[in-house]
Steps between C-alpha positions, in 0.01 A plus 500: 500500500576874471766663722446689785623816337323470168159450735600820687577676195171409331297584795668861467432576129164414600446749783689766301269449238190507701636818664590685182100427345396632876638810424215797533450734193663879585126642422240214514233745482588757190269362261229580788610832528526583154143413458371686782675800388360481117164463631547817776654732165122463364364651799369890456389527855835611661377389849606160470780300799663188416605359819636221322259227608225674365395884347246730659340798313305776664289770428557865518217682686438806304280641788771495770781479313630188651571150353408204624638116526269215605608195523 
């Protein structure tokens, strides 16, 4: 039968290593980003907001002069 101290110190490596693969990425997103912002570069409109979660583009109303987000 194992020692109390070699049962302690196995149940410790094991948490430490469970804690260490828990640890989060510094920017779990970027390859989200990065994507998003190749496919915005295309874009000739010039009226276009990325709020992130999603991207609006308007329309510029010649007639008044004024443009114009819907969503």
């Amino acid at each position: 039968m194992p020692s109390f101290s070699t049962l302690v110190g196995a149940l410790l490596g094991a948490a430490s290593l469970a804690a260490s693969a828990a640890v989060p990425v510094s920017q779990p997103f970027e390859h989200v980003k990065a994507k998003r912002q190749s496919t915005n570069a295309t874009s000739s409109s010039g009226l276009e907001v990325d709020l992130g979660y999603e991207v609006y583009e308007g329309y510029s109303n010649q007639t008044t002069g004024i443009n114009i987000w819907r969503g």
